[in-house]
Structure formats: structure tokens, C-alpha cells
N, C-alpha and C positions, 0 to 999 in steps of 0.2 A: 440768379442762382449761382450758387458757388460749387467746383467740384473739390471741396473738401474731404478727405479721406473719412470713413465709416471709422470712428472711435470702436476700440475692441477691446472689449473686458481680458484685460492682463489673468492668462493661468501662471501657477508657479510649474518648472520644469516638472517630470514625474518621479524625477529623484532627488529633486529636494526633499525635504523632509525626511531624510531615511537616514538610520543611523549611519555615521559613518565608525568604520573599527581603525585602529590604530597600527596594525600590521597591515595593512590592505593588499595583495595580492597587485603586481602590477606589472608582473615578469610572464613572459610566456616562454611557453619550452617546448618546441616541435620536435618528433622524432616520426622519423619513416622505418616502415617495417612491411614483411610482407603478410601475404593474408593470415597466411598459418599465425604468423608471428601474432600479428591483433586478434587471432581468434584464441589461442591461448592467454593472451593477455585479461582479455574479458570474460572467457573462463573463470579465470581465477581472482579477477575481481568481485566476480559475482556471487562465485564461492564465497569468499572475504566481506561479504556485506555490503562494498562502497563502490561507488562511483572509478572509474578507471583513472581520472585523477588523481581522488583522494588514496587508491593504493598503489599507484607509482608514488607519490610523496611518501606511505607510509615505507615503502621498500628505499628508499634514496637516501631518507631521514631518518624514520625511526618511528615517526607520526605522521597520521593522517591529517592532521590539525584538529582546532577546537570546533571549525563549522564543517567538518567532514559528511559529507550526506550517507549516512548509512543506511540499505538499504535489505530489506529480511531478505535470508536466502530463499531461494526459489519453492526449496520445501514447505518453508513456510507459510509462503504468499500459496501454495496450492492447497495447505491445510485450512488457510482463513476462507479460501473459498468453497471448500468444502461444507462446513462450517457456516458457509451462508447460506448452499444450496439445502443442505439439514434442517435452518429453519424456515425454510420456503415448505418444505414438507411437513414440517411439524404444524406451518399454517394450516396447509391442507387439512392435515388429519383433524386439525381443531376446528374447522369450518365443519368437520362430517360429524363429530362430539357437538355442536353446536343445533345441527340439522336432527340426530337422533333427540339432543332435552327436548326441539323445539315441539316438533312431531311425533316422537317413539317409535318410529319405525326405521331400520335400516338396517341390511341382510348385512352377515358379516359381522357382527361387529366384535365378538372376539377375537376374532384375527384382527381388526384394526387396533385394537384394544395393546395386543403382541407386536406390531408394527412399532406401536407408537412408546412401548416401551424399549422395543430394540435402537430408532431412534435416541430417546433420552440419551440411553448408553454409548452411543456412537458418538453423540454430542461432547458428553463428558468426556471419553476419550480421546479426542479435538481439542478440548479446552486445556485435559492433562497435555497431551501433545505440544500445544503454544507456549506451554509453561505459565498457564493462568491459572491453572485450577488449583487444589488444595495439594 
């Protein structure tokens, strides 16, 4: 018997295959600051939609660049969740419209009835709010 080494199926690296861009980023630029100082920074990044990178570049330059990660502001990430918890509700209320075809019986149900159009409304108000609706 021979200790020949165990042949191993060749992976390609995990960044092979990835595009490469033609400007590629290959500088880095450290600066110190104190807390306050990075707590206003990210502030006002976050304000601004982007990444604390991409808005020191846009303040330095002028642009954030073409792969700039922008990111919604805060209001708005609270509106879409809003907006998710509404149709967790609206489930609801649909399981109990579902429970009253099945059966006919179930106390209440003009006020659910009122619920679920107060719902609708709040919905659509959310969707005007995102800037999706009509």
C-alpha cells in the first residue's frame, strides 16, 4: 500500500465568477473621531438613505457612486412594518368572515365588519404614505 495523498475535487475560488467593475474601489480612508462625532455622522447618514460610506463620498465628491447601498429612512422601514402587522390583522379578521360563511354563527360581527373596514383604510393610508398607491 501506498500513502498517496486523497485526490480532491478542485472548487473554484467563491469569487471567481463574479463580475468584476472597472473602477473598483481599492483605497481605503480611515478617520478617528469621537463618539458624539460618529453619532452625528450616522445620524445623518441614515437621514440621507446611505450607508456612512456611501455619504461621506457623497459629501467629499459630490456622489455617492453608482453602487451606492441606499437604504429607506427609518420612517419608512417603520411604515412597511406597520403595513405588515395590518395584514397579520386583516388575516385574522378573514379567518373570523371565513368561520362566520362556515358555520353562521358569530357574536359581533358588525363591529368586525367596522374593524375590518377601518383596517382597509389604514392600509391604503400606508400604501399612500410609501408612495405606492394611486
Amino acid at each position: 500500500m501506498t500513502d498517496a495523498p486523497i485526490a480532491r475535487a478542485k472548487r473554484p475560488a467563491p469569487w471567481r465568477g463574479r463580475k468584476r467593475v472597472k473602477d473598483a474601489r481599492g483605497k481605503f480612508i480611515a478617520v478617528r473621531c469621537t463618539e458624539s462625532e460618529y453619532a452625528s455622522i450616522v445620524d445623518k447618514a441614515t437621514e440621507a438613505g446611505l450607508k456612512i460610506g456611501s455619504f461621506l463620498r457623497s459629501l467629499a465628491i459630490g456622489d455617492a457612486g453608482p453602487r451606492a447601498a441606499r437604504r429607506p429612512p427609518v420612517e419608512r422601514q417603520e411604515l412597511a412594518r406597520l403595513l405588515g402587522e395590518l395584514g397579520k390583522i386583516g388575516s385574522n379578521v378573514n379567518q373570523l368572515a371565513h368561520g362566520l360563511n362556515r358555520d353562521g354563527i358569530l357574536p359581533g360581527f358588525p363591529e368586525i365588519l367596522a374593524a375590518q373596514r377601518d383596517i382597509r383604510d389604514m392600509r391604503a393610508a400606508l400604501i399612500k404614505a410609501l408612495g405606492r398607491g394611486d
